[in-house]
Wavefront OBJ file of the C-alpha trace (Angstrom):
o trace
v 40.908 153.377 88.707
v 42.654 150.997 86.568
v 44.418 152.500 83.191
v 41.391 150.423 81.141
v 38.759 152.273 82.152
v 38.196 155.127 79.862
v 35.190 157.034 80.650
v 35.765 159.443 77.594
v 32.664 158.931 76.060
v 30.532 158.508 79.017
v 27.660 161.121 79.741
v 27.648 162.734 83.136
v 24.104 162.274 85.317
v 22.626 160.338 82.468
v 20.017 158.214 84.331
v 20.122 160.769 87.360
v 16.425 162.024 86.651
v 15.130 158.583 86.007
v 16.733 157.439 89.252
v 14.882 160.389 91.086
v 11.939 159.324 90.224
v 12.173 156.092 91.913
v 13.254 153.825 89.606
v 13.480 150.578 91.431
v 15.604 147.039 90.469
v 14.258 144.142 91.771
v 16.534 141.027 91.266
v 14.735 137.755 90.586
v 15.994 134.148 92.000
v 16.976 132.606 88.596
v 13.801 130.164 89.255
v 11.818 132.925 89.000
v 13.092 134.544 86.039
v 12.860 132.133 84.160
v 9.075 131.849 85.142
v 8.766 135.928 84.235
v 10.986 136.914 81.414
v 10.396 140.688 81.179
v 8.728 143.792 83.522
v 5.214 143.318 82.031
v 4.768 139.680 83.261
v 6.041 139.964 86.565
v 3.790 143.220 86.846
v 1.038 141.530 85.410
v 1.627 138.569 87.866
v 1.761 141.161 91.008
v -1.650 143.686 89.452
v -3.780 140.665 91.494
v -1.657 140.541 94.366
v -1.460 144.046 95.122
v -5.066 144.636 94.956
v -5.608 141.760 97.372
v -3.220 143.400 99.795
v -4.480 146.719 99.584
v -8.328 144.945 100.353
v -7.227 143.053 103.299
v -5.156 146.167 104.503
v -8.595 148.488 104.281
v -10.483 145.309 105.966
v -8.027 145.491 108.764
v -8.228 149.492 108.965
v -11.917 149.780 109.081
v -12.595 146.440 111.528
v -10.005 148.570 114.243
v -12.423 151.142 113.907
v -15.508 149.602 114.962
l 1 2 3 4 5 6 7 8 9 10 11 12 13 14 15 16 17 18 19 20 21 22 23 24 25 26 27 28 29 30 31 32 33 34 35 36 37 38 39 40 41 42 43 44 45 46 47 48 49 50 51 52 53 54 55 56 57 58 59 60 61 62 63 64 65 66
């Protein structure tokens, strides 16, 4: 460690819990981001998505069934 760093004030395990609980980062291609500013508007953006996914994998479940 270089002499600069100086970790004096630094809490121990602060965002340990947080990180347990599956926090996840998702980088953005700079195109992108500046499309979706924040977490609500990519979220909102993927809601739709999702959904569709989760149709077309219950579609695909049930027609292996039959």
């Amino acid at each position: 460690m270089l002499a600069e760093y100086d970790f004096r004030g630094g809490v121990r395990g602060k965002y340990a819990q947080r990180y347990a609980e599956g926090c996840n980062v998702v980088v953005l291609a700079p195109e992108v981001a500046q499309v979706f500013r924040d977490s609500r508007s990519v979220n909102d953006a993927l809601r739709p998505l999702a959904d569709l996914i989760r149709k077309q994998a219950r579609k695909k479940r049930s027609a292996g069934r039959a």
